[in-house]
N, C-alpha and C positions, 0 to 999 in steps of 0.2 A: 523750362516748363512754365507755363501759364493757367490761371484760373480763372475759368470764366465764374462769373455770377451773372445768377439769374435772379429779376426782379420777380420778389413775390407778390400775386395779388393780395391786397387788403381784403380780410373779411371783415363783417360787418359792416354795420354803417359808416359812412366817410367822415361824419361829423355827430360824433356822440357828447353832449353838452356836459353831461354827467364826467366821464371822462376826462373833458378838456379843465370843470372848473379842480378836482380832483387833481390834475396836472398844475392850474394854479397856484393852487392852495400849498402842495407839496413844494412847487420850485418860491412860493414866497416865504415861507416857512424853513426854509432851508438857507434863504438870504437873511435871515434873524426878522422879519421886517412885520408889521402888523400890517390887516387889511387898510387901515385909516393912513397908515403912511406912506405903501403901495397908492393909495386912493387920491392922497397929495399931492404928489412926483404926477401922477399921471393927469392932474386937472379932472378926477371926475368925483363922483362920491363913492363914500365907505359902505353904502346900500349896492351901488351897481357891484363892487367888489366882490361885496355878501352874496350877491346875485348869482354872478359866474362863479363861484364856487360851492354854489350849491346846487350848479347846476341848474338855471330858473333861466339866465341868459350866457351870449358868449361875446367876447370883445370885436367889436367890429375890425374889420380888415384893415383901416386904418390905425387901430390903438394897439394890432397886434404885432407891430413891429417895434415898436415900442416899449411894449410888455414884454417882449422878447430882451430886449437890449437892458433896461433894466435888469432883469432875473438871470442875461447872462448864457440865456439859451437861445434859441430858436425859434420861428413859427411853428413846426413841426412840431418838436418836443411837447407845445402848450397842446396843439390840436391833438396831436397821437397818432395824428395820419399825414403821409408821406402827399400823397394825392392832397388832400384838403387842403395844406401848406402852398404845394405848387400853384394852385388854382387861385388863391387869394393872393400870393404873390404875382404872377402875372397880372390880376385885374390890377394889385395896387402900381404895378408898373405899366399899364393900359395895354397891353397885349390882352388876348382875345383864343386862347388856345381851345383847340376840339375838345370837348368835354359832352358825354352824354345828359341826356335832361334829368338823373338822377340824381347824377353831380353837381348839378348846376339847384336843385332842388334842396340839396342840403346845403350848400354855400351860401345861399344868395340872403339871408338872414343878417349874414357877417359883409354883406358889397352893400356898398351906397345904390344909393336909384342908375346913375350912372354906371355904374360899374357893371351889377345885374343886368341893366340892358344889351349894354356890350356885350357881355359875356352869351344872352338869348340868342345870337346873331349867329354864335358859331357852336350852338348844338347841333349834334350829329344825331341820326337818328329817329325813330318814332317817335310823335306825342300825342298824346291822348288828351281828351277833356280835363279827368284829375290832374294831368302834369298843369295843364295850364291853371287852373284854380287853385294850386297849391303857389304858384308861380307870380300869380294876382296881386298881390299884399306887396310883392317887391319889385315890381316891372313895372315904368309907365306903357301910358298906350298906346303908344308906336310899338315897342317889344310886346308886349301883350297881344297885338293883334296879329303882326306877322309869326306868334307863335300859334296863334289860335286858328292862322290859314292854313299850317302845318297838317291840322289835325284831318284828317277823313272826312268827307260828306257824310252827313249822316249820323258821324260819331257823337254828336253832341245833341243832348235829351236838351228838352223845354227848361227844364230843372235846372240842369248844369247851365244851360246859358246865362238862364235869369239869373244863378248865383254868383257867373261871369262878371255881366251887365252893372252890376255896383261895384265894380274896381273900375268903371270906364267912363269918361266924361259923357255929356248925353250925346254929343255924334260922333263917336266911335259905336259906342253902346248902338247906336241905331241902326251901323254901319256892318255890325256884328250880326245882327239881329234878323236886317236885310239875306247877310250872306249865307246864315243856316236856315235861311225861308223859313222863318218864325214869324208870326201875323203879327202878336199880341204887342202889347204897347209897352212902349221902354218908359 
């Protein structure tokens, strides 16, 4: 006899902050260990500590394996998500797995600039104006633009671009601007 298992899909969001610093606090707390001395070991300060457990920030992708080893657990266990784990582990190991612009929206917070870009190259899928403006703050402008060729003619308002065009050097910005036949001046 044999049993299969079936992977359940995650609900909610892939990356709940609230959650994950709650996840910290519990597995530091559990190692007897104060935020300041957690904060020691790890080379950062007792504020970013404060930070991620109360959910304000989340340990980047590189500190998370770290904080993992430390506390004895996992990527996973801290994040709460099966998915969210995997996708941060592949970037820190430079793989580049399919991932929709969703996933890639809640992740990229926790990826370095490099990483985040990589990672823009192998969404699957639709994207829309919002993805890309959400996306803005942690992509340079090579990944910023070839996601923003993704997007539909048309789909992009005067608004959204212009709000675009300050994440982008002035020729990209121009290059952008050109391409959704916007007249107006970067």
């Amino acid at each position: 006899m044999f049993s299969l298992r079936v992977r359940k899909k995650e609900s909610g969001p892939l990356l709940d902050m609230h959650r994950t610093g709650a996840n910290i606090a519990r597995l530091r707390k559990s190692k007897g260990a104060t935020r300041a001395r957690l904060a020691e070991v790890l080379g950062i300060s007792a504020d970013t500590v404060s930070n991620w457990e109360d959910g304000l920030s989340c340990p980047d992708a590189s500190t998370l394996g770290a904080l993992a080893a430390l506390l004895g657990t996992s990527i996973e266990d801290i994040l709460g998500s099966r998915r969210a784990a995997e996708i941060v582990s592949d970037a820190e190991a430079g793989r580049a797995p399919a991932l929709d612009i969703r996933e890639l929206i809640e992740v990229a917070p926790l990826l370095r600039a490099e990483q985040a870009d990589r990672l823009a190259g192998s969404v699957c899928g639709a994207v829309t104006p919002d993805d890309v403006l959400a996306l803005a703050p942690f992509l340079g402008d090579a990944a910023l633009m070839r996601l923003a060729e993704r997007v539909p003619r048309g789909a992009f308002t005067r608004e959204s671009a212009s709000a675009l065009v300050r994440f982008l050097e002035e020729d990209a910005a121009a290059r952008l601007m050109r391409r959704l036949h916007c007249e107006e001046r970067v």
